[in-house]
C-alpha positions as CSV (number, residue, x, y, z in Angstrom):
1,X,4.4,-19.4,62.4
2,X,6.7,-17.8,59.8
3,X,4.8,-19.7,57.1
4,X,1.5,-18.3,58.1
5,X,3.0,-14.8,57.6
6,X,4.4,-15.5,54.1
7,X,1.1,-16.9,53.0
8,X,-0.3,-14.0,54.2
9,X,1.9,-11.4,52.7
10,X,1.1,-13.3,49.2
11,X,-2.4,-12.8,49.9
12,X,-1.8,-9.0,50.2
13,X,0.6,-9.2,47.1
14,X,-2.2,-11.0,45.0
15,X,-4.5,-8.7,46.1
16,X,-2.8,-5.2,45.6
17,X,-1.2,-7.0,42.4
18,X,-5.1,-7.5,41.1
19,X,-6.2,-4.3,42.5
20,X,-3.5,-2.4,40.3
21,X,-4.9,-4.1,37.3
22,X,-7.6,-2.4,35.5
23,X,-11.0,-3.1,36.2
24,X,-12.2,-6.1,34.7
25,X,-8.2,-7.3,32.6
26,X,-8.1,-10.4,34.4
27,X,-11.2,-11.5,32.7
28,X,-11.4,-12.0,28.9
29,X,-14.7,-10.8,27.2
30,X,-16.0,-14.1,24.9
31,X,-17.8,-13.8,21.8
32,X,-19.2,-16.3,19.8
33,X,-19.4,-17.9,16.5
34,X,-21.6,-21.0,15.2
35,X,-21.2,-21.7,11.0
36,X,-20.5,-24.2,8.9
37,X,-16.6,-25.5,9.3
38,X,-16.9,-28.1,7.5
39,X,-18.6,-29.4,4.5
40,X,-19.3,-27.8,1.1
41,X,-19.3,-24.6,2.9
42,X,-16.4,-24.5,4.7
43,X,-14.5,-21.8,3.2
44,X,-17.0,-19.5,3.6
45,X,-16.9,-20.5,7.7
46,X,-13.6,-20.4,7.8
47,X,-13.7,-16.7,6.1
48,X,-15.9,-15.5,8.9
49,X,-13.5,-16.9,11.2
50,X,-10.9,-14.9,9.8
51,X,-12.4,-11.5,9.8
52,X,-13.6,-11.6,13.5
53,X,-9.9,-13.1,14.4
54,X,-8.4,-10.4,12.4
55,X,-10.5,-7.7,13.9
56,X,-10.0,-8.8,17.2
57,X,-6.8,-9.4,17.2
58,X,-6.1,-6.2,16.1
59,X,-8.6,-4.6,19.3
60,X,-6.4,-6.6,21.8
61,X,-3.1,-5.0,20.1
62,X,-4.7,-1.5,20.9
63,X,-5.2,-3.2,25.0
64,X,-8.7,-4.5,24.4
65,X,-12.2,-3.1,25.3
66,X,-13.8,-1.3,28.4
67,X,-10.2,-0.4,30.0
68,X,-8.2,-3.3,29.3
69,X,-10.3,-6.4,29.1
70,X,-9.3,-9.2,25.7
71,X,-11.4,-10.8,23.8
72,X,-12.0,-14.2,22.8
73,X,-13.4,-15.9,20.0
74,X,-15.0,-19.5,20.5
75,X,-16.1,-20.9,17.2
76,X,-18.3,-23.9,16.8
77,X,-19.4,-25.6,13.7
78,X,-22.9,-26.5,12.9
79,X,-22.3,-28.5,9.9
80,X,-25.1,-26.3,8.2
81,X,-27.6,-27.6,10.2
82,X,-30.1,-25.8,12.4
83,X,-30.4,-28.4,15.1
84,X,-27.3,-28.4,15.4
85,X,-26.8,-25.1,15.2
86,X,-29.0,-24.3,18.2
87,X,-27.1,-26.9,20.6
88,X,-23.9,-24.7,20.0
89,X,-25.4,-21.6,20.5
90,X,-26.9,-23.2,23.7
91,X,-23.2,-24.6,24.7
92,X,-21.7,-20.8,24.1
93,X,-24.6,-19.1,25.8
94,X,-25.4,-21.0,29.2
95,X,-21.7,-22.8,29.5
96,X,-19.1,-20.8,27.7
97,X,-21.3,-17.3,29.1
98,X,-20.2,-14.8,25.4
99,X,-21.3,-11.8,25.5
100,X,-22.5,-11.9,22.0
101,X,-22.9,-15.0,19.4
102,X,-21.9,-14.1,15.6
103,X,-24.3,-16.4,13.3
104,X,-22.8,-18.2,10.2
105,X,-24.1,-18.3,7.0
106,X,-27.2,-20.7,6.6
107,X,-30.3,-19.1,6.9
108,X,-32.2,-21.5,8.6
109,X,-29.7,-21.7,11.3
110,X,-29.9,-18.5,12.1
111,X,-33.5,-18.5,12.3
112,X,-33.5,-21.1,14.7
113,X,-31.4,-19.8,17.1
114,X,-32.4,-15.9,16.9
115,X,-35.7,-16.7,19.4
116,X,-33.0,-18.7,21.8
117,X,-30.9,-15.2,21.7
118,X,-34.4,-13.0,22.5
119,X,-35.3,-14.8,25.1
120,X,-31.5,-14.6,26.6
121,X,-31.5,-11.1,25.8
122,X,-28.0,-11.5,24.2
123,X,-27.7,-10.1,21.0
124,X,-26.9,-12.0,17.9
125,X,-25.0,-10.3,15.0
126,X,-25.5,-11.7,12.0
127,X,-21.8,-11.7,9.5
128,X,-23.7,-13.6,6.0
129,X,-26.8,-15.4,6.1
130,X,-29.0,-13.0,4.5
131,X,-32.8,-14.2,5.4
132,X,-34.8,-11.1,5.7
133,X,-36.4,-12.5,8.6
134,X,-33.3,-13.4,11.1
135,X,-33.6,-9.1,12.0
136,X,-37.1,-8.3,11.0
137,X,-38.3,-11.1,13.4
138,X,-41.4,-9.3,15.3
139,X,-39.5,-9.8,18.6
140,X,-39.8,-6.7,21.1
141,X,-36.8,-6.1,22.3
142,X,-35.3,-7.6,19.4
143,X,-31.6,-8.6,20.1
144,X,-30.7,-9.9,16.2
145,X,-28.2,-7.4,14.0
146,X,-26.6,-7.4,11.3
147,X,-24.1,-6.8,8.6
148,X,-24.3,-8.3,5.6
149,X,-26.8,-8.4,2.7
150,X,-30.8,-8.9,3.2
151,X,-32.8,-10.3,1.1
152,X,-35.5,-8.2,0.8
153,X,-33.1,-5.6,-0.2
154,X,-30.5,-8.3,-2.7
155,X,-33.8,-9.3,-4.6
156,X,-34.5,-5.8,-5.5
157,X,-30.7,-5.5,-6.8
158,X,-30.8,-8.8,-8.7
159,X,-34.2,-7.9,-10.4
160,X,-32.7,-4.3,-11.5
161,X,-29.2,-5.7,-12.7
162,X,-30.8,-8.5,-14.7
163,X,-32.7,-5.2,-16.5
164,X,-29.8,-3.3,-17.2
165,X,-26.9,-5.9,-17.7
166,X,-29.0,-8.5,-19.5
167,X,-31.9,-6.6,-20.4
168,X,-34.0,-9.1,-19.2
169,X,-38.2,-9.4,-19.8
170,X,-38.9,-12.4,-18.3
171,X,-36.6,-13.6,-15.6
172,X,-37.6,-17.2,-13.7
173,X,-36.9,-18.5,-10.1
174,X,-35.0,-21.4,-9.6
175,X,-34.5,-21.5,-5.4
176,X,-33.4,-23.8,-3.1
177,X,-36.7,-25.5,-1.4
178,X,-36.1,-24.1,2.5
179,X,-36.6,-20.7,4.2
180,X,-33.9,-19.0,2.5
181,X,-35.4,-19.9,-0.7
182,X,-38.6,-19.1,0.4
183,X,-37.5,-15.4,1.7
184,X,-36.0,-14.9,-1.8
185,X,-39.4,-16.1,-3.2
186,X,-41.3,-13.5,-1.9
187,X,-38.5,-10.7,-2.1
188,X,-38.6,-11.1,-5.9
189,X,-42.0,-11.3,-6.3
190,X,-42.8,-8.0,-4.4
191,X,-39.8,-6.6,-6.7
192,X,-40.9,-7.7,-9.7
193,X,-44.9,-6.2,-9.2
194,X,-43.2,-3.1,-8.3
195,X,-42.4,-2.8,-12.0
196,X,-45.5,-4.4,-13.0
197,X,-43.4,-8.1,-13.7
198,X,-44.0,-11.4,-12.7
199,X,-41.9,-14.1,-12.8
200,X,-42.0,-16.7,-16.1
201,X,-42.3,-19.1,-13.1
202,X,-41.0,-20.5,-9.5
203,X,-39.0,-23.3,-9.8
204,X,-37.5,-25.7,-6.5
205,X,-34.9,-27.8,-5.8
206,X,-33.6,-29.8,-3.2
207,X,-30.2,-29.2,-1.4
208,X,-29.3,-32.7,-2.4
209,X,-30.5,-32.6,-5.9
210,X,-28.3,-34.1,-8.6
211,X,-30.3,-33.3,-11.4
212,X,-32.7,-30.0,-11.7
213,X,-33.2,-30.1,-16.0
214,X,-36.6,-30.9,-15.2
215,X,-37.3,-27.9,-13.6
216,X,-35.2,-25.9,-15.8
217,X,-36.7,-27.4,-19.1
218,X,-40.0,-26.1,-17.5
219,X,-39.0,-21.9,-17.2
220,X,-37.2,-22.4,-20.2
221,X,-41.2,-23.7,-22.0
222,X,-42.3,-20.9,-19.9
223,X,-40.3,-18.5,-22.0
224,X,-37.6,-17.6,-19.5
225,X,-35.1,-15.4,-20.6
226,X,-33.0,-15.2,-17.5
227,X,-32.7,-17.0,-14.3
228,X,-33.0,-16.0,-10.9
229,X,-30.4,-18.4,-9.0
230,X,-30.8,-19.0,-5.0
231,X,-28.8,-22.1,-3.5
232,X,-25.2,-22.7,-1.7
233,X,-22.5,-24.2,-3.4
234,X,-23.3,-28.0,-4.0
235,X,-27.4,-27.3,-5.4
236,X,-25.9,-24.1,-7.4
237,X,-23.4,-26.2,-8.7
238,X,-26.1,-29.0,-9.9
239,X,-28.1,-25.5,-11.2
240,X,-25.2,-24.7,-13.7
241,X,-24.1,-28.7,-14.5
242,X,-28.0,-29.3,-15.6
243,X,-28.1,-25.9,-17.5
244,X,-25.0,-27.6,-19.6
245,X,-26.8,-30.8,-20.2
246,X,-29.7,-29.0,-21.6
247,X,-27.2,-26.9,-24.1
248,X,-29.1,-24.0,-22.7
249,X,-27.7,-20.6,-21.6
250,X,-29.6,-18.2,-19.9
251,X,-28.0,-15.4,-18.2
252,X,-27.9,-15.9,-14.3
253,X,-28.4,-13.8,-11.8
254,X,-27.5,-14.8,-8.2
255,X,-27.4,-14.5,-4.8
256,X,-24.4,-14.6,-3.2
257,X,-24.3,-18.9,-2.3
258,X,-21.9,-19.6,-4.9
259,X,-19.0,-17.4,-3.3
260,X,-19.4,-20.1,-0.3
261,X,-17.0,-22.8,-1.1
262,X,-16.1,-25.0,-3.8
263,X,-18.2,-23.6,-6.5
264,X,-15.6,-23.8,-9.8
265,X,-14.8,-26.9,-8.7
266,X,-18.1,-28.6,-8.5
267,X,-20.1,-26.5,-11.1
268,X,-16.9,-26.5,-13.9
269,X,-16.0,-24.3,-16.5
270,X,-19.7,-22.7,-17.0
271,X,-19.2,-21.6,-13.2
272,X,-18.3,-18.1,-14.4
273,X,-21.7,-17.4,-16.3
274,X,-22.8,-17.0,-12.9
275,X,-23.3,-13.5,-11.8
276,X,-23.7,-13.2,-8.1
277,X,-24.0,-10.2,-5.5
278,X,-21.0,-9.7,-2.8
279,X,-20.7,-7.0,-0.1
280,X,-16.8,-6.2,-0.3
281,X,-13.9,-7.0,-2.6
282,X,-10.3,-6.8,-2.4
283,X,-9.5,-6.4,-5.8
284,X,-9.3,-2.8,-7.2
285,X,-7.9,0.3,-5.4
286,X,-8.1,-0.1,-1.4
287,X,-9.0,2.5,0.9
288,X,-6.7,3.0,4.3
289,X,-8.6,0.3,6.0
290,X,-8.8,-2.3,3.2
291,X,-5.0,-2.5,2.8
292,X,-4.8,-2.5,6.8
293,X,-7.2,-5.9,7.0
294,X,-5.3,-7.3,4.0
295,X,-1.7,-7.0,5.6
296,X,-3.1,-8.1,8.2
297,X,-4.4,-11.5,6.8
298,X,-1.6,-11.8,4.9
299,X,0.9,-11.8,8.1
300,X,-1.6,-14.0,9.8
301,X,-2.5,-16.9,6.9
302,X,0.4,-17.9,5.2
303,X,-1.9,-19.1,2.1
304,X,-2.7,-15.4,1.7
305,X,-0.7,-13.4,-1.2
306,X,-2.9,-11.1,-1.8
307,X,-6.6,-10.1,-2.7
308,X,-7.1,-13.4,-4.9
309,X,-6.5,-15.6,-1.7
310,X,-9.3,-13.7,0.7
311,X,-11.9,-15.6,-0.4
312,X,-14.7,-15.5,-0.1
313,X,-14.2,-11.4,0.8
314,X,-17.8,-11.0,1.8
315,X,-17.7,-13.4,4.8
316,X,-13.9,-11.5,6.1
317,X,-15.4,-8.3,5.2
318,X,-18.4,-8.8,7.0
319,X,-17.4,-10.2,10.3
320,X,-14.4,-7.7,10.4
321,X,-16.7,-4.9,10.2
322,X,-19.3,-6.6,12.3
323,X,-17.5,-7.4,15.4
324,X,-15.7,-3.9,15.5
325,X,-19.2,-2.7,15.7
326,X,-19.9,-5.0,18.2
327,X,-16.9,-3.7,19.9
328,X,-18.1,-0.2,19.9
329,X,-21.7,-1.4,21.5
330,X,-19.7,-3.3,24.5
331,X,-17.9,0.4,24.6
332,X,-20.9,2.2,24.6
333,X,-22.9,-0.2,27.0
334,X,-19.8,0.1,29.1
335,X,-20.7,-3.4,30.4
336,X,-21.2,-6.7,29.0
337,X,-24.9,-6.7,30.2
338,X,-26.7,-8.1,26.8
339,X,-29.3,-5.4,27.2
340,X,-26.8,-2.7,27.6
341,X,-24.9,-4.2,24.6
342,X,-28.8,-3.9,22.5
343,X,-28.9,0.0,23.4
344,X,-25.4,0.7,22.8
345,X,-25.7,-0.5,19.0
346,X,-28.3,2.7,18.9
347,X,-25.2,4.8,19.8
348,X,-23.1,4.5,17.5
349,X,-22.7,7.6,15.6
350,X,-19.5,7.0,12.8
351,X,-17.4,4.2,12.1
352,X,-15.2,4.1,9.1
353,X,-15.3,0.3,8.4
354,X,-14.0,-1.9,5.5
355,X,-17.2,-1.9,3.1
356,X,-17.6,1.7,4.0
357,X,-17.9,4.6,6.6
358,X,-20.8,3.8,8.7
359,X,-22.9,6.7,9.9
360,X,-25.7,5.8,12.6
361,X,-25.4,2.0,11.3
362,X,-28.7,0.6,13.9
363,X,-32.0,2.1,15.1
364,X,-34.7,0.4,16.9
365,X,-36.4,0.3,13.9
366,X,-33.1,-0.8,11.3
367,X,-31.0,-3.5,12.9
368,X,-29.4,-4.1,9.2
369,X,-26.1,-2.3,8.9
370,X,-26.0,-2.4,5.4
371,X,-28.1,-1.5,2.2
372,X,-29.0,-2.4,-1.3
373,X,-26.5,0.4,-2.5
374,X,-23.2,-1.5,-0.9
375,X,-23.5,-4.4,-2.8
376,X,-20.7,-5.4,-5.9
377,X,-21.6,-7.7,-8.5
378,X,-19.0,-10.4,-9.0
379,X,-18.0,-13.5,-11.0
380,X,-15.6,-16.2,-11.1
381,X,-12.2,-15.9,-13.3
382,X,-10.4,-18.4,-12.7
383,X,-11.0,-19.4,-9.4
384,X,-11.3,-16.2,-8.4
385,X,-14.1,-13.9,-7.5
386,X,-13.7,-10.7,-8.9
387,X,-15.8,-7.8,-10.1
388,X,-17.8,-8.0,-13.1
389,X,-15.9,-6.4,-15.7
390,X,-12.8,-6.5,-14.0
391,X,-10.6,-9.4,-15.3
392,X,-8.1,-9.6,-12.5
């Protein structure tokens, strides 16, 4: 008898205990993320990781989200590959339950799983890949954000700095052959008409591709007197190898795929002709919250120093600023209702983030947090990306 009245009077204890606690702390708020951890993207995975870690751990120091509740991160890697892609985002969504799944940095695997996420109604935020489509999808509601570049909005900044860095007439494509490419494709064309240009021609390549001097010889016949780069690491690479092989040296202008990985490494010492668009760096004079995120990583990874060692900034800058957004939508929502997290995005009114203060960031009609004036134009100096001009 005198055991039936302990258990009891744990019973009551466990259940005042739980109803001291605030509402919802015993239950940790998961978000996800599916990208590329492994492979010749990696890094830039593994930089994504570390911005959302970094950001969240630094919400759970301040007692987490809607009064008291932690978050989680689950990560998944898709090995760059949009079947594969989708069965994580699947796993996260239906088993694991997050609240919201942070993309990675392909395009196509984003594009893949943005229709799984509308029909969910759980919003997607989007820390890299930068296919103009993955927001501007046609879905209504639409559920995909975003910070990080667009490509609609990067071509339009590659075309102007090949004019006024390179003075360019005649600038040529040479794009990976796959949606990304093919949003690029159409983002430079519409760019270049609004000047009254055209391209000296479109060029393809495979992601495999060893060899592209064929299609380089050809925009080089064609007059060429810059290039237009689109590709990840391992085909930008081949881009700049084949470009040595011919003896022939065209300024290049790129999107940001090199800053992904291994890029000195594969491409070699010609790497750092490359000129390529980033969102954030950590080089140069830091505002409060830059040197707050890099003391941060620094405490956190023991292999970062300092600013050379956050690499690539872009995907840490991103996803930092991205999932304290996300935080402030959950806030706003006051619930993790996936449709109460779309409506509390519209919210927001200021945030002052790492790439810069955001005012009124998302609208029904802009789900892209960022525009074609926060973009920095780096290059690789020894191994390191740094700003154009500045030689670390």
């Amino acid at each position: 008898m005198g055991g039936i009245v302990m258990l009891k009077r744990i019973v009551l204890l466990v259940v005042v205990l739980a109803a001291a606690l605030p509402a919802g702390a015993q239950e940790t708020i998961k978000v996800g993320l599916v990208t590329a951890l492994s492979g010749q993207s990696a890094q830039a995975g593994e930089a994504i990781s570390r911005g959302l870690q970094t950001a969240i751990d630094e919400l759970n120091a301040k007692g987490g989200i809607l009064k008291g509740r932690k978050l989680e991160l689950l990560r998944r890697d898709d090995e760059a590959t949009p079947a594969k892609g989708v069965i994580a985002a699947r796993e996260l969504v239906f088993k694991e339950k997050v609240a919201v799944l942070f993309g990675g940095l392909d395009t196509p695997v984003s594009l893949a799983i943005v229709p799984l996420m509308n029909q969910e109604k759980i919003p997607f935020m989007g820390p890299w890949a930068a296919g103009t489509a993955i927001t501007r999808n046609g879905a209504n509601p639409n559920f995909a954000f975003r910070v990080s570049a667009v490509d609609e909005l990067v071509d339009k900044a590659m075309l102007q700095y090949s004019l006024k860095t390179f003075n360019a007439k005649s600038c040529g494509m040479i794009l990976v052959n796959n949606p990304w490419g093919e949003s690029n494709e159409k983002g430079l064309t519409a760019a270049l008409a609004a000047k009254g240009m055209k391209a000296a021609g479109v060029e393809k390549f495979e992601a495999n591709d060893v060899d592209v001097v064929p299609q380089l010889s050809r925009l080089k016949a064609a007059g060429a007197d810059c290039l237009f780069l689109v590709g990840n690491v391992g085909p930008s690479s081949q881009v700049v190898k084949s470009l040595d092989r011919m003896g022939w040296k065209p300024p290049i202008v790129s999107h940001w795929g090199p800053a992904g990985g291994r890029f000195t490494e594969l491409a070699g010492p010609s790497a750092r002709n490359v000129h390529f668009v980033q969102t954030y760096s950590f080089f140069g004079t830091q505002r409060p919250v830059g040197q707050k995120v890099l003391k941060a990583l620094m405490a956190k990874y023991p292999d970062i120093k300092g600013p050379a060692d956050v690499t690539p900034a872009v995907g840490v800058a991103n996803a930092y600023d991205a999932m304290m957004l996300v935080a402030l939508a959950i806030e706003k929502a006051g619930s993790t209702d996936g449709p109460a997290i779309r409506e509390g995005f519209y919210k927001i009114d200021r945030y002052e983030g790492l790439i810069k203060t955001y005012e009124k960031p998302f609208s029904p009609q802009t789900h892209d947090a960022l525009t074609e004036n926060d973009y920095v134009w780096t290059q690789f100096i020894d191994n390191q990306i740094v700003p154009v001009g500045l030689k670390n």
